[in-house]
PyMOL CGO cylinders between C-alpha atoms (Angstrom):
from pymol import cmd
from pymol.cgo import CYLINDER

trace = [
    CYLINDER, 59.68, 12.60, 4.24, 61.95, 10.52, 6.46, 0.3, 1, 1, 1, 1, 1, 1,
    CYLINDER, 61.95, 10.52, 6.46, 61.65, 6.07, 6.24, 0.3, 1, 1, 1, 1, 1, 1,
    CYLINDER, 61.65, 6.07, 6.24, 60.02, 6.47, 9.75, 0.3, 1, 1, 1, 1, 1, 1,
    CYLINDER, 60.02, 6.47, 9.75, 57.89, 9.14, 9.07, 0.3, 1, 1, 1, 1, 1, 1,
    CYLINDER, 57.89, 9.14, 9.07, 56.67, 7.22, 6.15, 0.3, 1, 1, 1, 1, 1, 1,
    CYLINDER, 56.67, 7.22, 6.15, 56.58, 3.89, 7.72, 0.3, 1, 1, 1, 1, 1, 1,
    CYLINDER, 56.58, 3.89, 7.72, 54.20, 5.38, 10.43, 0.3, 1, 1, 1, 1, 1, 1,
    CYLINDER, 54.20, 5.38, 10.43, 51.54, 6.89, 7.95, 0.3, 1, 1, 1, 1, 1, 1,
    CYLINDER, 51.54, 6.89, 7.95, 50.85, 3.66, 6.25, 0.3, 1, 1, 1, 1, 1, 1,
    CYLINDER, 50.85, 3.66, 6.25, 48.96, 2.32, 7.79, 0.3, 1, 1, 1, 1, 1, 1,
    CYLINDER, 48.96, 2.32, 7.79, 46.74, 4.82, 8.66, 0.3, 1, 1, 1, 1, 1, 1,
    CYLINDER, 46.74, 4.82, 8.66, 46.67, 5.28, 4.54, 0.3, 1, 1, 1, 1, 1, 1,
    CYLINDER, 46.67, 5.28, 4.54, 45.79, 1.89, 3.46, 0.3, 1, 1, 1, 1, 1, 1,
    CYLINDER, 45.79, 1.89, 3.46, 42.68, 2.56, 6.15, 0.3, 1, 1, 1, 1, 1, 1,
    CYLINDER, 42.68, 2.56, 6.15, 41.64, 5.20, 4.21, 0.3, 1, 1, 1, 1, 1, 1,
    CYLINDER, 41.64, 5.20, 4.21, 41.90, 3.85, 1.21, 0.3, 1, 1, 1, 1, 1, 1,
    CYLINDER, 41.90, 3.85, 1.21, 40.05, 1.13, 2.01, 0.3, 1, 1, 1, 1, 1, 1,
    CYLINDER, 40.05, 1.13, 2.01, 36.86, 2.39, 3.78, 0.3, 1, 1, 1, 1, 1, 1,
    CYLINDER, 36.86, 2.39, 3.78, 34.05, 3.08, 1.20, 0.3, 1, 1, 1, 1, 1, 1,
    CYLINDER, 34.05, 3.08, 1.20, 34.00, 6.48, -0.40, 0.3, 1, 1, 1, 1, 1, 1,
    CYLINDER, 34.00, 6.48, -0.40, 30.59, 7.57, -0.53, 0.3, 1, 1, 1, 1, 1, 1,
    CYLINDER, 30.59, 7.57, -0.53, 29.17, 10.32, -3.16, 0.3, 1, 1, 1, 1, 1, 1,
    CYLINDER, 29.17, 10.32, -3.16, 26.80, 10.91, -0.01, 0.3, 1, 1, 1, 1, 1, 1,
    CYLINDER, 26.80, 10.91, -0.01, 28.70, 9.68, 2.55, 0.3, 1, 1, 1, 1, 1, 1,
    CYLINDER, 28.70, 9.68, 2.55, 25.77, 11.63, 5.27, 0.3, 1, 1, 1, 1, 1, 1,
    CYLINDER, 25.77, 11.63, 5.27, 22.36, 9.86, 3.39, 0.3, 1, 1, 1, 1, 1, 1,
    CYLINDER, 22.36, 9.86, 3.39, 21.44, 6.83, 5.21, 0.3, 1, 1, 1, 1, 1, 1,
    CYLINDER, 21.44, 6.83, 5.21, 17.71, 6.09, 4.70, 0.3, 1, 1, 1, 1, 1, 1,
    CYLINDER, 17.71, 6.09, 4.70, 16.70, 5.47, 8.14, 0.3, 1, 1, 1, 1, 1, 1,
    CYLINDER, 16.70, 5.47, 8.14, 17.37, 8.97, 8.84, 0.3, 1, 1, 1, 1, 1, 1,
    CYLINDER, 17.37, 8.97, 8.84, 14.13, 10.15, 6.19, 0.3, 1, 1, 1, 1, 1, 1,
    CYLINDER, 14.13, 10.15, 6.19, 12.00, 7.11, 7.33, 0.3, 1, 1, 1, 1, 1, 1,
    CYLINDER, 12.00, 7.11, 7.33, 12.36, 8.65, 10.77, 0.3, 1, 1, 1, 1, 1, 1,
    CYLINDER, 12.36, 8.65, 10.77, 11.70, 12.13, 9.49, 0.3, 1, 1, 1, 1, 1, 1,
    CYLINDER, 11.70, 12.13, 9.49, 9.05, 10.90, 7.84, 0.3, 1, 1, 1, 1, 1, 1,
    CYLINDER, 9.05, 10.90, 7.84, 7.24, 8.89, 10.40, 0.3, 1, 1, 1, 1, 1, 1,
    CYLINDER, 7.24, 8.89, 10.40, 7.79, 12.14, 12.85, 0.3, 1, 1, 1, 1, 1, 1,
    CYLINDER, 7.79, 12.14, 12.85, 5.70, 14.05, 10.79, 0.3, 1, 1, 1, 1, 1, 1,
    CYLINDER, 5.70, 14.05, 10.79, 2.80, 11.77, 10.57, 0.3, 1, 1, 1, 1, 1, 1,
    CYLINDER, 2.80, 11.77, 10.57, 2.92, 11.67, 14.31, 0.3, 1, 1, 1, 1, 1, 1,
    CYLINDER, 2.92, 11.67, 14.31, 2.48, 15.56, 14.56, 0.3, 1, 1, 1, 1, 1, 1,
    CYLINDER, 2.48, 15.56, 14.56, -0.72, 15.05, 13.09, 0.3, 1, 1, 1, 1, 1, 1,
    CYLINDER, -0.72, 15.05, 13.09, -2.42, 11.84, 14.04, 0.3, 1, 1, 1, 1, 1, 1,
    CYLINDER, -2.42, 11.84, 14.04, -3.74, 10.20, 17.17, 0.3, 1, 1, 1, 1, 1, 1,
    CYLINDER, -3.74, 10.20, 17.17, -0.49, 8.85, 19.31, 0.3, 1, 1, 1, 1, 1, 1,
    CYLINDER, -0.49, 8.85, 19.31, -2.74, 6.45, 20.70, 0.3, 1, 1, 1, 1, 1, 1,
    CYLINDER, -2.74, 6.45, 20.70, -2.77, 4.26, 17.24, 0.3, 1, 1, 1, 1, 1, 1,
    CYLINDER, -2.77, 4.26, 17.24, -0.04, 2.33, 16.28, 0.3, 1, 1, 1, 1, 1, 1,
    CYLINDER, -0.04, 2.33, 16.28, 1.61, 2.62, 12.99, 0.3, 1, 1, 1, 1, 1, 1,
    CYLINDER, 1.61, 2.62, 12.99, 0.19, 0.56, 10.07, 0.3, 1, 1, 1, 1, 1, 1,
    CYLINDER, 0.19, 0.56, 10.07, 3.21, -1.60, 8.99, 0.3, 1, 1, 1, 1, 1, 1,
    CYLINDER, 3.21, -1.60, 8.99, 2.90, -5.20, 7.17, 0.3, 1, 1, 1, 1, 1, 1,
    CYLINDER, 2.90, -5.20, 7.17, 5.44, -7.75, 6.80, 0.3, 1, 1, 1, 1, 1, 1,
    CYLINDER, 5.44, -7.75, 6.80, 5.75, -9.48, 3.71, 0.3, 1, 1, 1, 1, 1, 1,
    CYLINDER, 5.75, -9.48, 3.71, 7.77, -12.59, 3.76, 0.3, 1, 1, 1, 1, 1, 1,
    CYLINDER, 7.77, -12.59, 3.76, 8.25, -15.52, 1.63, 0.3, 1, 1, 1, 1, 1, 1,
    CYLINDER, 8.25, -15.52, 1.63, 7.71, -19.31, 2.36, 0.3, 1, 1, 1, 1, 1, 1,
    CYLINDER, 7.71, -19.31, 2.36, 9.92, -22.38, 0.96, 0.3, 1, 1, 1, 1, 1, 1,
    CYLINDER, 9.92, -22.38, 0.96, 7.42, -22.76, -1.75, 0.3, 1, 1, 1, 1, 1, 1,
    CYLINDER, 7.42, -22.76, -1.75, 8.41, -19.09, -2.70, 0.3, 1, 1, 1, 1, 1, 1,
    CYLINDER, 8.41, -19.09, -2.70, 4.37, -18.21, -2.16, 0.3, 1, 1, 1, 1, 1, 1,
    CYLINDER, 4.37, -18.21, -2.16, 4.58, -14.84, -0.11, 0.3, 1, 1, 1, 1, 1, 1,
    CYLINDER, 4.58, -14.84, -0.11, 2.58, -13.93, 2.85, 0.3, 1, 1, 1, 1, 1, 1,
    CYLINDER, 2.58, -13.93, 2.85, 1.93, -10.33, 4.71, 0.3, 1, 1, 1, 1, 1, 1,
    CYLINDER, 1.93, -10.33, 4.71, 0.49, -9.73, 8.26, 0.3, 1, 1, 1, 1, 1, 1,
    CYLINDER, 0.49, -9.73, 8.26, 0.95, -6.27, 9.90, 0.3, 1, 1, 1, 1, 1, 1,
    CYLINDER, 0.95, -6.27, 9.90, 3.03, -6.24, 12.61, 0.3, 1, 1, 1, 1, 1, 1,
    CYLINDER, 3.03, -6.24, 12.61, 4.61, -3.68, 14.98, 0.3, 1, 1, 1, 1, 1, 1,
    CYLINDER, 4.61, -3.68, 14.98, 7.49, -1.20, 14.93, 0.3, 1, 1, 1, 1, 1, 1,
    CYLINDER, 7.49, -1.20, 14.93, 9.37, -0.62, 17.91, 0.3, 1, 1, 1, 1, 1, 1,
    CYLINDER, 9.37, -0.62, 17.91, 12.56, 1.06, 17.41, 0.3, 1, 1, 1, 1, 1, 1,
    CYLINDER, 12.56, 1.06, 17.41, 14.43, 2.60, 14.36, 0.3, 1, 1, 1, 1, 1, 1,
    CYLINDER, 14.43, 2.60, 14.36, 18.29, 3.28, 14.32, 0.3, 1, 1, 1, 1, 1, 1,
    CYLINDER, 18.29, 3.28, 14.32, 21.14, 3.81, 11.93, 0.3, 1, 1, 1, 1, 1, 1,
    CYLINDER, 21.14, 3.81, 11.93, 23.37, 1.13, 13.51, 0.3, 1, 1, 1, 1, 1, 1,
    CYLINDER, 23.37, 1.13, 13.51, 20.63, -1.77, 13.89, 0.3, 1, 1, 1, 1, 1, 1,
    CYLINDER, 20.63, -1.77, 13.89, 18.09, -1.16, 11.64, 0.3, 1, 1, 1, 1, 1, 1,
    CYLINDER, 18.09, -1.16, 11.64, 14.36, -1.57, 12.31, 0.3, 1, 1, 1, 1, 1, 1,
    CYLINDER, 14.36, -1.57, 12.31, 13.34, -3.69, 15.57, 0.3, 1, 1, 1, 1, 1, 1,
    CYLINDER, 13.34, -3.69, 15.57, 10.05, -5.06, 15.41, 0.3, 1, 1, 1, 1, 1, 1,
    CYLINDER, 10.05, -5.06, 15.41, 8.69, -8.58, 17.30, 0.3, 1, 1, 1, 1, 1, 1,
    CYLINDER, 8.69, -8.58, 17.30, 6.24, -11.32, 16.83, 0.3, 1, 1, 1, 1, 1, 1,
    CYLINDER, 6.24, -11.32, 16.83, 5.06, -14.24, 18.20, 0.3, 1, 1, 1, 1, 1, 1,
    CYLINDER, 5.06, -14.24, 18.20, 6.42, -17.26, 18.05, 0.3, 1, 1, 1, 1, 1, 1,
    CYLINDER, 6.42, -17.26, 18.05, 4.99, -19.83, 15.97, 0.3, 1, 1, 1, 1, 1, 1,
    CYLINDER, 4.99, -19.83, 15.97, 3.40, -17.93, 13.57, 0.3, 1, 1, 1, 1, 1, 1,
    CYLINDER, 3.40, -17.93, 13.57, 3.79, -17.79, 10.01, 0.3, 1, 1, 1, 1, 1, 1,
    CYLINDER, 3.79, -17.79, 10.01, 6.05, -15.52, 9.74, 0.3, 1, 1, 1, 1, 1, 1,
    CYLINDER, 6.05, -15.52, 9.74, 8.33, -17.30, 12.18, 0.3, 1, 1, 1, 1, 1, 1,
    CYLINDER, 8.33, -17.30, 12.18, 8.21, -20.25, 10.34, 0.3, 1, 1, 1, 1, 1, 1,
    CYLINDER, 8.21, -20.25, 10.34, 9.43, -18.36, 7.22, 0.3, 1, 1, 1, 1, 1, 1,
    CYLINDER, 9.43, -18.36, 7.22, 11.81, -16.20, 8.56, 0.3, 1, 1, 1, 1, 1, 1,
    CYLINDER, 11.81, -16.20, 8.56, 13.44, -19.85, 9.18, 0.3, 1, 1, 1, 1, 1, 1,
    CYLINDER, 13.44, -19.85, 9.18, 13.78, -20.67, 5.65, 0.3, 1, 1, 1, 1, 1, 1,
    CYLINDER, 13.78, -20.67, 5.65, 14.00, -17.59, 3.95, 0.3, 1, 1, 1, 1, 1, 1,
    CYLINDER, 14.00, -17.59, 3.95, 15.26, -14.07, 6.25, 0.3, 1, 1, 1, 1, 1, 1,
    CYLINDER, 15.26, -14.07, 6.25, 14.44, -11.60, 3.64, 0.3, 1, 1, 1, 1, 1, 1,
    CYLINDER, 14.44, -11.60, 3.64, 11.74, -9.34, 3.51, 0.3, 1, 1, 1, 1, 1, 1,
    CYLINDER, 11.74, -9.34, 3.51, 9.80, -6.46, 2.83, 0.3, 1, 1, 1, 1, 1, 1,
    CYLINDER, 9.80, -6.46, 2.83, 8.19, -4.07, 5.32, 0.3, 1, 1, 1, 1, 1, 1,
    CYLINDER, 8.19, -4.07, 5.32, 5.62, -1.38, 4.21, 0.3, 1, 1, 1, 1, 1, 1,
    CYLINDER, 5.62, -1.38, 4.21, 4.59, 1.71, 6.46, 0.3, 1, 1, 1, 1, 1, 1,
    CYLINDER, 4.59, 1.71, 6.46, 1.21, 3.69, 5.19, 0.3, 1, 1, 1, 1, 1, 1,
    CYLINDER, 1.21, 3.69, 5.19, 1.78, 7.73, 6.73, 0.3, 1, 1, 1, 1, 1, 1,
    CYLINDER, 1.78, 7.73, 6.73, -1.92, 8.31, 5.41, 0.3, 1, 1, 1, 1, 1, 1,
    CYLINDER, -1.92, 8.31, 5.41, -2.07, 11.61, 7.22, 0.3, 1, 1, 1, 1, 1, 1,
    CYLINDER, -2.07, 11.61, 7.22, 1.04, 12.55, 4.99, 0.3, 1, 1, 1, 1, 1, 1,
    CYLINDER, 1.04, 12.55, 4.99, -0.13, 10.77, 2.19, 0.3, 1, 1, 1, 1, 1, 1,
    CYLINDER, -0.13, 10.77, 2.19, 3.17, 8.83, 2.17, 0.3, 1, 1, 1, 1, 1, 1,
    CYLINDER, 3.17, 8.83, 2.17, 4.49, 5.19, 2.07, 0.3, 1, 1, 1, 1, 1, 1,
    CYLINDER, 4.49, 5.19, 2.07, 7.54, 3.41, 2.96, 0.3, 1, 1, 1, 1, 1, 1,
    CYLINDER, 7.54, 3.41, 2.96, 8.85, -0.03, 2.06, 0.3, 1, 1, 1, 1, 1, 1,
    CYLINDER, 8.85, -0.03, 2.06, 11.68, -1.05, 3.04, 0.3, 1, 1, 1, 1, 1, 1,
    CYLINDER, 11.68, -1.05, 3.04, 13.66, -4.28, 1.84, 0.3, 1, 1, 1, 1, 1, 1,
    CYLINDER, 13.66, -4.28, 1.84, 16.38, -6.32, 3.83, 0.3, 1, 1, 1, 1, 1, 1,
    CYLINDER, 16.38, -6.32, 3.83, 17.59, -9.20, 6.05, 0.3, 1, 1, 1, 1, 1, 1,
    CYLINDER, 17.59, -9.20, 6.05, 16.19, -9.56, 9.71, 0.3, 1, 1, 1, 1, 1, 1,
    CYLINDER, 16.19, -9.56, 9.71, 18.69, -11.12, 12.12, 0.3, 1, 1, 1, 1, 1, 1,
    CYLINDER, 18.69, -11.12, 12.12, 17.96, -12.47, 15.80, 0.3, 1, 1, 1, 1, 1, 1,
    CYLINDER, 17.96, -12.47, 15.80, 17.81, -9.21, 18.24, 0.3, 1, 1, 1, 1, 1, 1,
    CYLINDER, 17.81, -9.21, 18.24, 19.82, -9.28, 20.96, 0.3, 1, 1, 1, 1, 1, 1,
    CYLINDER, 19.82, -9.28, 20.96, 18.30, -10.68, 24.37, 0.3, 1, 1, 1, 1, 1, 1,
    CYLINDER, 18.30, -10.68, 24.37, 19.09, -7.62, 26.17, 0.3, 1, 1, 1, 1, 1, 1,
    CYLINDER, 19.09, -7.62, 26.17, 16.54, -5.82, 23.76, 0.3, 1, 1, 1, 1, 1, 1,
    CYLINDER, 16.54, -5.82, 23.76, 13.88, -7.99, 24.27, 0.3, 1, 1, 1, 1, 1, 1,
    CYLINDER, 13.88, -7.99, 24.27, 14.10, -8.06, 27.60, 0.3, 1, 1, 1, 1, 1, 1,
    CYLINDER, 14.10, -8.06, 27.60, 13.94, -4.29, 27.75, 0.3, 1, 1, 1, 1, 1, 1,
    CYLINDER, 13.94, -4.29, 27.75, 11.12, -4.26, 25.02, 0.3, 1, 1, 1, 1, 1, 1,
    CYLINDER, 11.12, -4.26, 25.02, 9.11, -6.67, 27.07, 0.3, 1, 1, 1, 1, 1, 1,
    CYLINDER, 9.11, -6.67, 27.07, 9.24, -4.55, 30.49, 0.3, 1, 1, 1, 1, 1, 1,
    CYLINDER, 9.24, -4.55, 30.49, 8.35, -1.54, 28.47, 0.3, 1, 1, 1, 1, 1, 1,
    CYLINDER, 8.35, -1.54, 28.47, 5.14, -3.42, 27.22, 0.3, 1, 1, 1, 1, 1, 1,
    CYLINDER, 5.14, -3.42, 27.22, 1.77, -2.96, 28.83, 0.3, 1, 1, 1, 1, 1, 1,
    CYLINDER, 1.77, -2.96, 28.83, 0.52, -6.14, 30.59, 0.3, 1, 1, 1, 1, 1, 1,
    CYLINDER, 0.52, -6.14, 30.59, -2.63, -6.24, 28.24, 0.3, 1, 1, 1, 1, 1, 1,
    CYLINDER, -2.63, -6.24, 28.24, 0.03, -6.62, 25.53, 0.3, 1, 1, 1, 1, 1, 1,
    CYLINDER, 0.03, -6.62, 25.53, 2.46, -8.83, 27.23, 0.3, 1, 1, 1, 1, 1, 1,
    CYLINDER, 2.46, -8.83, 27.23, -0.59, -11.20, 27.84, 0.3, 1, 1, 1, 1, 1, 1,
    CYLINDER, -0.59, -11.20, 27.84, -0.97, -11.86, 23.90, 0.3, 1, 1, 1, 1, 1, 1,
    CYLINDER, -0.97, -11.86, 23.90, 2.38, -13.36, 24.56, 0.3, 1, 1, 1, 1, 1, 1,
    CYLINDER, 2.38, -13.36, 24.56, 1.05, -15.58, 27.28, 0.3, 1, 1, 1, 1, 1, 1,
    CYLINDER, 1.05, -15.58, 27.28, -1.73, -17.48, 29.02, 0.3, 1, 1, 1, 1, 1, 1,
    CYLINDER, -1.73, -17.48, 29.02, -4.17, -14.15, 28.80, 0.3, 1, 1, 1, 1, 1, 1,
    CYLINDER, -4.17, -14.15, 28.80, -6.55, -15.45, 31.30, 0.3, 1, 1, 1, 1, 1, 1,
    CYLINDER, -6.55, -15.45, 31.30, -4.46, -16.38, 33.69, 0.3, 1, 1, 1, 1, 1, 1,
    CYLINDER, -4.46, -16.38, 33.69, -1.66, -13.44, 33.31, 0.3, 1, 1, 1, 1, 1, 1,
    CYLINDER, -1.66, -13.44, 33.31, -4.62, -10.86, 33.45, 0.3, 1, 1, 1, 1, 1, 1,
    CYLINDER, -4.62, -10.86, 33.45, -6.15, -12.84, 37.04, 0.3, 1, 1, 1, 1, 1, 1,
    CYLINDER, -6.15, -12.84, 37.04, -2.80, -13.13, 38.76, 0.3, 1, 1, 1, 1, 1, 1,
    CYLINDER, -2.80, -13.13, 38.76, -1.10, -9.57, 39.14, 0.3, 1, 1, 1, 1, 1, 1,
    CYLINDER, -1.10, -9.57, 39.14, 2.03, -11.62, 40.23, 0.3, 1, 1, 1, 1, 1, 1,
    CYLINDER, 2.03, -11.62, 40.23, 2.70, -13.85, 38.20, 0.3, 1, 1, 1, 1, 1, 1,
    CYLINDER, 2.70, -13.85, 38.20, 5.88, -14.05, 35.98, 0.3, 1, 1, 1, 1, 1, 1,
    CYLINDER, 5.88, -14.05, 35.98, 7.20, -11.28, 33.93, 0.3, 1, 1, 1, 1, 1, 1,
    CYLINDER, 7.20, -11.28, 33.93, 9.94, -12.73, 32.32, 0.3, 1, 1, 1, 1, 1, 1,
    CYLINDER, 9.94, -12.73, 32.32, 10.78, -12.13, 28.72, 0.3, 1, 1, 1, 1, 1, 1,
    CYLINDER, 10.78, -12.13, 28.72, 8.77, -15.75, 27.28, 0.3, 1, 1, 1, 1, 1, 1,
    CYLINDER, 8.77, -15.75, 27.28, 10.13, -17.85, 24.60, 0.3, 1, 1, 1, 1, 1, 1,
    CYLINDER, 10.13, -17.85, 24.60, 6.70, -17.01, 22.10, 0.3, 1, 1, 1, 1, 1, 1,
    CYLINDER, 6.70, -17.01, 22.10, 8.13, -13.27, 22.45, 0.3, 1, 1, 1, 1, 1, 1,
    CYLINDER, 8.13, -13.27, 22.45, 10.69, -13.04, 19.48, 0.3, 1, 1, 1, 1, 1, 1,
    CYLINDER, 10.69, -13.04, 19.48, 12.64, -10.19, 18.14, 0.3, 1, 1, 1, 1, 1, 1,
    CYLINDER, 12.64, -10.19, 18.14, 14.44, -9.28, 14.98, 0.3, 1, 1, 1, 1, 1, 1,
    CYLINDER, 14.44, -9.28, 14.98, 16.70, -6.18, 13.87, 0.3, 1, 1, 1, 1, 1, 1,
    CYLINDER, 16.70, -6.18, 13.87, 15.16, -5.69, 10.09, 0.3, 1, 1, 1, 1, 1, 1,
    CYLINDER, 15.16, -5.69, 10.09, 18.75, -4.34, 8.12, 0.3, 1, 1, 1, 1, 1, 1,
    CYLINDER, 18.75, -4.34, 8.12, 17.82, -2.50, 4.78, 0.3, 1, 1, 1, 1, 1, 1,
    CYLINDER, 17.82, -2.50, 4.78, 19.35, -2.93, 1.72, 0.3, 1, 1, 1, 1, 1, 1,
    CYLINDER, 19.35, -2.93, 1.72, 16.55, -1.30, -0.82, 0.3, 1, 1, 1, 1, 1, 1,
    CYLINDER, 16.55, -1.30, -0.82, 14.12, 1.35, 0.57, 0.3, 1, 1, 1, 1, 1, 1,
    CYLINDER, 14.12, 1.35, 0.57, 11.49, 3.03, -1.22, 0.3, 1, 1, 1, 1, 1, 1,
    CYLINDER, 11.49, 3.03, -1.22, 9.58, 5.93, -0.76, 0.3, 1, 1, 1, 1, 1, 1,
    CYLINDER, 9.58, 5.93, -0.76, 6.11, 7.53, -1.89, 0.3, 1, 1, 1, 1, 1, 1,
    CYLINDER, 6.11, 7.53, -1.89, 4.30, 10.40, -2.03, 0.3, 1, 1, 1, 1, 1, 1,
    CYLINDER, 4.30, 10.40, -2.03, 0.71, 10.47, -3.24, 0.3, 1, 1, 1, 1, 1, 1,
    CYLINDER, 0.71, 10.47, -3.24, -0.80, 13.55, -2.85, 0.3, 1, 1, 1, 1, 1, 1,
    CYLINDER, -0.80, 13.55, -2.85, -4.41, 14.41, -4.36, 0.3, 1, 1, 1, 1, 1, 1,
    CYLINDER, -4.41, 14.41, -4.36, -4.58, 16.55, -7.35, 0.3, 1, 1, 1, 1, 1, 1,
    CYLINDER, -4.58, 16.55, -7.35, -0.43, 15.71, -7.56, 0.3, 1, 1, 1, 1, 1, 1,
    CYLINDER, -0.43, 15.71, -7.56, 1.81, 13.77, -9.50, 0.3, 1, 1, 1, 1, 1, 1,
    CYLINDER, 1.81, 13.77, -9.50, 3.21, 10.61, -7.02, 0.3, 1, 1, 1, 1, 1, 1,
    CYLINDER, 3.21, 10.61, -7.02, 6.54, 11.11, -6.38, 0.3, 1, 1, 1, 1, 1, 1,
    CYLINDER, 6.54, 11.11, -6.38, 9.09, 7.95, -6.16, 0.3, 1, 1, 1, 1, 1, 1,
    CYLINDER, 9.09, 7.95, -6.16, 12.05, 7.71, -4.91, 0.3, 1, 1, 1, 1, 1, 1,
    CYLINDER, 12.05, 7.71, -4.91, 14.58, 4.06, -4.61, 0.3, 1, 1, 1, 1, 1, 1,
    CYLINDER, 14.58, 4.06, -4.61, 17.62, 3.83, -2.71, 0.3, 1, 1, 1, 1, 1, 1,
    CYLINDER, 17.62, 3.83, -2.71, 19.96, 0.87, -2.71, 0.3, 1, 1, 1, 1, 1, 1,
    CYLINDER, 19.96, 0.87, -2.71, 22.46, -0.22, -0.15, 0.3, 1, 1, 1, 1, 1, 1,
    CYLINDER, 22.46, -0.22, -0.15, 25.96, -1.31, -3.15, 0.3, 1, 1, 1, 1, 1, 1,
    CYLINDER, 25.96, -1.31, -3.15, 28.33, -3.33, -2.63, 0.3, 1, 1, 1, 1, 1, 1,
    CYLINDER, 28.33, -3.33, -2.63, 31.01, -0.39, -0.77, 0.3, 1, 1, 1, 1, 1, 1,
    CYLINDER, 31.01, -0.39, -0.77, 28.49, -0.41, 1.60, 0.3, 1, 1, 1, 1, 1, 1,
    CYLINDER, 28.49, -0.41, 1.60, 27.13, 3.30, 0.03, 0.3, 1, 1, 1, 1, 1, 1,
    CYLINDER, 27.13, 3.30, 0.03, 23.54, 4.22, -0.62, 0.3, 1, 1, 1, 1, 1, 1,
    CYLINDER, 23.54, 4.22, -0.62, 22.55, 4.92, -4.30, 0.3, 1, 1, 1, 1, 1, 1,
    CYLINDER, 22.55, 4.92, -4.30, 19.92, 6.42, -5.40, 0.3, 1, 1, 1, 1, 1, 1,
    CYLINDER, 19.92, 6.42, -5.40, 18.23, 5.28, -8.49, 0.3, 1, 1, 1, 1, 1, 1,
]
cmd.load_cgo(trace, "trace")
């Protein structure tokens, strides 16, 4: 092999050499939380929303769950979900942005929870989110009495709507069938950026 030859092919080889060599390079977990979650939707009502709770953790280290809702779930960003502002979990998320989010499949007899950081979303998401809402629910987010009257009045995303992307790091998942042995499985997000499973 000639000097240029050579010379040209290095870098491309300390690239390679330096992105993460995974055993399963195709698992991500997001992809069987969504397979999951489509197969409890083949057999319950669409009009319900998904039971999910967020578990977070204050500066005292005493933790706190409320159920909140699930909006969006991706390999690049993670889980999107939103609250209100001013809430607990808010004020938390301040102090401490790790946390734990559990999804009950109970026509499936399955549950999810799923362990990681939550970072700011993007405005552009929320905006879109917030158009895509129903004004019944966008009025939570507001002045209810006064959204509701006036038909015209402001749609703009408000500052008490808040979004975060929920990144995983640990995920678990369960199987509880009747008559059947639960069946556990943990994957964790290592250092090479890889999933393991444990």
């Amino acid at each position: 092999m000639s000097y240029k030859i050579f010379t040209s092919l290095l870098p491309i080889s300390i690239l390679l050499f330096a992105l993460p060599l995974c055993a399963a390079s195709d698992f991500h977990p997001i992809g069987k939380i969504s397979t999951w979650m489509k197969d409890e939707k083949k057999q319950r009502d669409l009009r319900l929303p998904f039971v999910t709770t967020l578990s977070t953790v204050d500066s005292s280290t005493r933790p706190y769950t409320c159920p909140i809702e699930i909006i969006k779930i991706g390999q690049k960003y993670g889980i999107f979900l939103f609250t209100k502002n001013g809430t607990r979990t808010v004020e938390h998320l301040h102090s401490n942005p790790f946390v734990t989010l559990g999804v009950y499949l109970p026509k499936t007899h399955r549950q999810i929870f799923i362990t990681g950081k939550v970072v700011d979303a993007p405005i552009g998401i929320l905006e879109h989110t917030w158009k895509q809402m129903s004004r019944s629910k966008q009025s939570a987010f507001l002045n209810a009495e006064i959204f509701l009257r006036d038909r015209k009045s402001e749609t703009l995303v408000p500052n008490t709507f808040l979004g975060y992307h929920l990144i995983p790091d640990q995920v678990f998942f369960y199987t509880n069938e009747t008559g059947k042995v639960p069946e556990k499985e943990q994957f964790t997000l290592e250092n090479n950026n890889c999933w393991s499973q444990q």
